[in-house]
N, C-alpha and C positions, 0 to 999 in steps of 0.2 A: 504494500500500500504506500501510499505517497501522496499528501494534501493538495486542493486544487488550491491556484493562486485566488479561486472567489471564496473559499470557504472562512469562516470568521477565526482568529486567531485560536478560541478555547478547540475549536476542531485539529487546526493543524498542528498545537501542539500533542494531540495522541493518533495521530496519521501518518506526520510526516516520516521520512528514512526511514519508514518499514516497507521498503523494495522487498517483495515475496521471492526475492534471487540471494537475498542476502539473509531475511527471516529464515525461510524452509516453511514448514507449518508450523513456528509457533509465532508469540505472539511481537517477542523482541529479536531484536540480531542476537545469536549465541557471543559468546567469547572468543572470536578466533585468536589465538597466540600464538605467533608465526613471525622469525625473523627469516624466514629461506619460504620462499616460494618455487614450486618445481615449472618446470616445462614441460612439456610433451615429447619433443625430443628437439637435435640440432635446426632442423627447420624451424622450429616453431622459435627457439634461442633467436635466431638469426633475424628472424620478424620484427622480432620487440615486440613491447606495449605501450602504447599511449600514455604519457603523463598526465592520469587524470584519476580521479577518483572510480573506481570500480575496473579497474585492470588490476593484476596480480602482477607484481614486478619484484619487490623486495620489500620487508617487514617495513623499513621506512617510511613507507610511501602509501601504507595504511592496509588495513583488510577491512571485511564486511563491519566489523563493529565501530570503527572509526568512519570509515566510510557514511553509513548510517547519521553517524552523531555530525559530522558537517552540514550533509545533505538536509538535516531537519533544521540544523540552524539557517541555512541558507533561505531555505523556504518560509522561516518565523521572519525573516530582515528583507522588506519590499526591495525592490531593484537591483537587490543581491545576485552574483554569478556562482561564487561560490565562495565557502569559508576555510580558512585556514585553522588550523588546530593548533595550542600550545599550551607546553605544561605546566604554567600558571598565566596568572594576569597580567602579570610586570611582565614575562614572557611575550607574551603577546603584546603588548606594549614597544618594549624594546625589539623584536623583532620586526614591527611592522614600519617602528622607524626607522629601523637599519635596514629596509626594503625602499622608502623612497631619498633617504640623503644619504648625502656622499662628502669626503670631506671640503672643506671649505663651504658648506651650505649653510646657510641660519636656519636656527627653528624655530620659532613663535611660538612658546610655551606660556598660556592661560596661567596666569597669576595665585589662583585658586586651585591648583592640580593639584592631585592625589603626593603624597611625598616620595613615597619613591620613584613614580615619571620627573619630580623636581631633582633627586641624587641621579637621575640621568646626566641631569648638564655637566654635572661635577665630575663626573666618573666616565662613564661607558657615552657617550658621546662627546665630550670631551678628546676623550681620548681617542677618538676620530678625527678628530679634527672639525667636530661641528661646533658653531656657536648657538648658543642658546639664548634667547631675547626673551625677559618675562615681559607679559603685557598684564594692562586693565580689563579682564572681560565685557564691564559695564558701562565704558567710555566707546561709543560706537563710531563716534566724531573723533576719535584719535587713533584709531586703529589701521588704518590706512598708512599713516606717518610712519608707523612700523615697520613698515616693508620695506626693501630697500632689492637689489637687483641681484644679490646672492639668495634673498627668501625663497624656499624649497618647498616648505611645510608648515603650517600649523597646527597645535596638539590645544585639543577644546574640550572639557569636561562641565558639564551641566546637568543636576546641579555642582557645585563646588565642593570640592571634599572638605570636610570638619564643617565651613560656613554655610554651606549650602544655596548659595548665588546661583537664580536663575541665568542664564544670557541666552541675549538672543541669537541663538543657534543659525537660524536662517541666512540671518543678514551677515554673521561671520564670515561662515561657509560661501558667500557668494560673492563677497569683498574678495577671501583669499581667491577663489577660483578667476575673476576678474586681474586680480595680480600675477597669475601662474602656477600655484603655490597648491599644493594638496592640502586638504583639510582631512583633520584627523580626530572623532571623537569617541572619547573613553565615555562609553555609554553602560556602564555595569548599574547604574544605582534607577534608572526606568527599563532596561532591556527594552528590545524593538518591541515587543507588548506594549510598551509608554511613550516608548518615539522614534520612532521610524526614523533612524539617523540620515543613510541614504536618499529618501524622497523628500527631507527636510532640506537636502543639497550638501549633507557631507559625501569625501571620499571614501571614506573607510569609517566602520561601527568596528570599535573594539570592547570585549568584554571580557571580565573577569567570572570565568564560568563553576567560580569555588563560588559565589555567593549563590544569588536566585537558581540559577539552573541547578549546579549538586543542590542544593537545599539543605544539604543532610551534615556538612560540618564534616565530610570522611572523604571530598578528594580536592583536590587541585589542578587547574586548566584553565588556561586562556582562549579566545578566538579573535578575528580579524575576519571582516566579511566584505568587500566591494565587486566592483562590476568589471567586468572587459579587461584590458592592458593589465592595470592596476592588479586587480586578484591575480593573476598568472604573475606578476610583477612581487605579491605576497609570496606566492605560493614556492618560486624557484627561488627564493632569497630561504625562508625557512628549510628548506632542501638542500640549499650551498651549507646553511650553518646545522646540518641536521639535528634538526629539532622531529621530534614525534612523540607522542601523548602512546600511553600504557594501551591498550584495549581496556585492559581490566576497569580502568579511569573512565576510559569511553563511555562503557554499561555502565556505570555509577555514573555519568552526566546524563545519559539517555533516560536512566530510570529516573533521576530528578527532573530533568523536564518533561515527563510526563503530566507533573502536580504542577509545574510552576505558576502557571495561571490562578489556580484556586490559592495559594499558600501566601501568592503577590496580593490578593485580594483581601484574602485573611488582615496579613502583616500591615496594608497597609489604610483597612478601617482601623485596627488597634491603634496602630502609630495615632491617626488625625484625634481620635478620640483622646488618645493620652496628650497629646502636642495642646487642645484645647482646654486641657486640666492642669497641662502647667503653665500657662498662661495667664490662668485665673491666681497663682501660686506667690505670694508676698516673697518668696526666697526666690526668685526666676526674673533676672532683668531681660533677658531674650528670648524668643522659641525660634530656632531657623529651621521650619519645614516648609517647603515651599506648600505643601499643601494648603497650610494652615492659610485661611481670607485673607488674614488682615498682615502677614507675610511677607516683607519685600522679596519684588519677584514672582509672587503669586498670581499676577495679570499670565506673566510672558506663559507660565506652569500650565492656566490654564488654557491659551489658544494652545500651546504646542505638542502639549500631551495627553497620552488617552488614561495614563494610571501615574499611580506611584510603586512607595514600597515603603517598608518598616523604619526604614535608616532617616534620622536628621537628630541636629544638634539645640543643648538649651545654654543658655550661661547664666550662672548662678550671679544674685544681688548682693552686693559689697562685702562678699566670703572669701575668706583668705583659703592658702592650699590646703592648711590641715586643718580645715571646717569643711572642705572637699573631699580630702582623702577618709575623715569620718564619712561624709554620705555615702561614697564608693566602696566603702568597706562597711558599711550597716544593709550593702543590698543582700538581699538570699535567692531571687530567682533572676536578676543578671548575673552573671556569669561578668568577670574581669579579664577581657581579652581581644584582640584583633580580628578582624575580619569581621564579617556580618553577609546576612542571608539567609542562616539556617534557621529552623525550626526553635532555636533557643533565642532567648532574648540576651543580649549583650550588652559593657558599657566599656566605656574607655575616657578618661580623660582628656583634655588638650588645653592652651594655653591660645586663647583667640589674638593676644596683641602679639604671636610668632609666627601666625600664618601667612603670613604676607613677605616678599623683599621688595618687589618691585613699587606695590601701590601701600598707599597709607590704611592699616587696619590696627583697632575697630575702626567702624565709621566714626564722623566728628561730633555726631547726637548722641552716641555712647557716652555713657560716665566713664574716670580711666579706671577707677576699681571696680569695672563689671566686663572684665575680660575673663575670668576662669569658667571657660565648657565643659559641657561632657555629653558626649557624643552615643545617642544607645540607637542599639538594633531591635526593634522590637517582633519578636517571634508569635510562635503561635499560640503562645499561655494565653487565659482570659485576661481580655482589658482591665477587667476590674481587680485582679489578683494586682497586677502590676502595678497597675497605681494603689495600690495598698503598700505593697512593698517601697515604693518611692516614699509615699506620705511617711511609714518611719521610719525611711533613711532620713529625708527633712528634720523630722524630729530630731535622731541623733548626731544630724550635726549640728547642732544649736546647742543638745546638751540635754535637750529637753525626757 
């Protein structure tokens, strides 16, 4: 089986990449685990195979179960040709920008990125010899200025990691594309369920496929999905540096996005529900969920997207760090840890006046002692357990 391009997302996510060439008669692809693939004999060697997904050539270059897991992603991401696989996020990340610069290129790196696409500049693309340029996401009238005639690419995340700043996606993507310049967006925290990076006018949807798609907190993978040039352009650059994802990884992506729609649906009434309870909260100078109305950014959230998810940030009112590390330490059903998307709820601290090099943060309506965040995932526990839990963390950091 394999989803039509009219049927509504909740269908194609339990149809898609189940080719009955690749299933047999059950209902998922088996496990193939296989670094040698045989031939038929010296003719058939001599022939080759197509570099493409569903030929047998070498363990590398995938089998049914891998095969499968691109194929469905491909089909979840509108004007997608096909998807690249990798074995984490930053994986996918770094690879897909070591697939369009070269040295001497700039990059245009979104102000608000995730932090380890920001230790790219320093480290692994650096050391290529690219430059890295952080920009304003929210300055639309200065972003042009930026370009200059080495510009290659820009790296675009929306919402913002920790802050969670809408931008406007569209108008990015079609400035850089107007300059030359591929646009590039880390799309992990809507998935193409929430926005359609592609027919928004990006190059490339990257995703970190340990959150929403595993679900489940037990694997690690990234992807990369575009059209035409570009994709084959992904796809022989991850092949020069071989990279290849587990099978075993595969089936535990596959089987997480089977739920992904219902669990995105779940996580992310819980979140709006909880986001509007701290809110109402005397210890809470911020809620950054774009979902939330009253939300800077909440306009652009809602022309451009069709959902959310669990993840945004609050910052606490004029609490120093060990009135924070009591709250963080008074939780019982967050969990104190990185990453987010699974089924468990998360939290992690962060420091909001270090987010930033390039532009001025917090904003200048902020008080300066209402910079301490903390960033939670919210899972699929009931709404009301959690904000129970919250309310006496609150308590116990006061003392109360």
């Amino acid at each position: 089986m394999t989803a039509k391009s009219d049927h509504r997302p909740a269908t194609r996510l339990v149809e898609a990449g189940r080719r009955k060439e690749w299933t047999g008669s059950v209902v998922s692809p088996p496990v193939w685990r296989a670094s040698t693939h045989l031939y038929e004999d010296s003719a058939d060697l001599a022939k080759g195979r197509p570099n493409a997904d569903g030929y047998f050539y070498y363990g590398r270059r995938g089998s049914p179960t891998q095969w499968s897991l691109a194929e469905a992603l491909t089909e979840l991401e509108p004007g997608a040709e096909g998807t690249v696989l990798y074995p984490s996020g930053v994986a996918a990340i770094a690879g897909a920008l070591l697939a369009v610069l070269k040295s001497g290129d700039v990059l245009l790196m979104t102000d608000n990125a995730y932090e380890p696409s920001r230790a790219m500049a320093k480290s692994l693309l650096a050391d290529f010899g690219v430059e890295v340029r952080f920009f304003e996401p929210l300055d639309l009238d200065a972003f042009p200025g930026a370009f200059c005639e080495r510009t290659a690419a820009v790296l675009l995340e929306s919402p913002g990691s920790l802050t969670m700043e809408v931008c406007d996606i569209p108008a990015l993507a079609a400035m850089a594309r107007d300059k030359g310049a591929v646009s590039l967006l880390d799309n992990t925290w809507a998935s193409p369920l929430g926005f359609a990076a592609l027919q928004h006018g990006c190059d490339v949807s990257i995703m970190s496929l340990t959150k929403h798609v595993g679900g489940h907190s037990d694997v690690m993978m990234g992807s990369a999905a575009a059209a035409g040039a570009l994709y084959r352009k992904l796809r022989t650059k991850a092949q020069a540096l071989g990279i290849v994802v587990s099978p075993d990884d595969a089936a535990l992506a596959l089987r997480g996005l089977r739920t992904m729609g219902v669990r995105l649906e779940r996580s992310s009434a819980s979140a709006l529900k909880i986001a509007e309870w701290l809110a109402q909260r005397d210890e809470v100078a911020h809620v950054l969920c774009p979902m939330l109305a009253e939300a800077p950014g909440h306009a652009l959230w809602k022309r451009d997207f069709d959902g959310g998810c669990g993840l945004f940030s609050f910052v606490l009112r004029g609490r120093d760090e060990a009135a924070r590390a009591r709250f963080v330490d008074s939780l019982e059903l967050f969990g104190i840890g990185y990453s987010w998307g699974g089924f468990e709820s998360l939290v992690v601290p962060f420091d909001a006046g270090r987010a930033r090099t390039a532009t001025a943060w917090p904003p200048a309506r902020w008080r300066v002692e209402d910079c301490l965040g903390i960033r939670v995932s919210i899972g699929l526990e009931a709404a009301e357990d959690l904000m129970s839990d919250l309310d006496r963390a609150f308590a116990a950091m006061d003392g109360a």
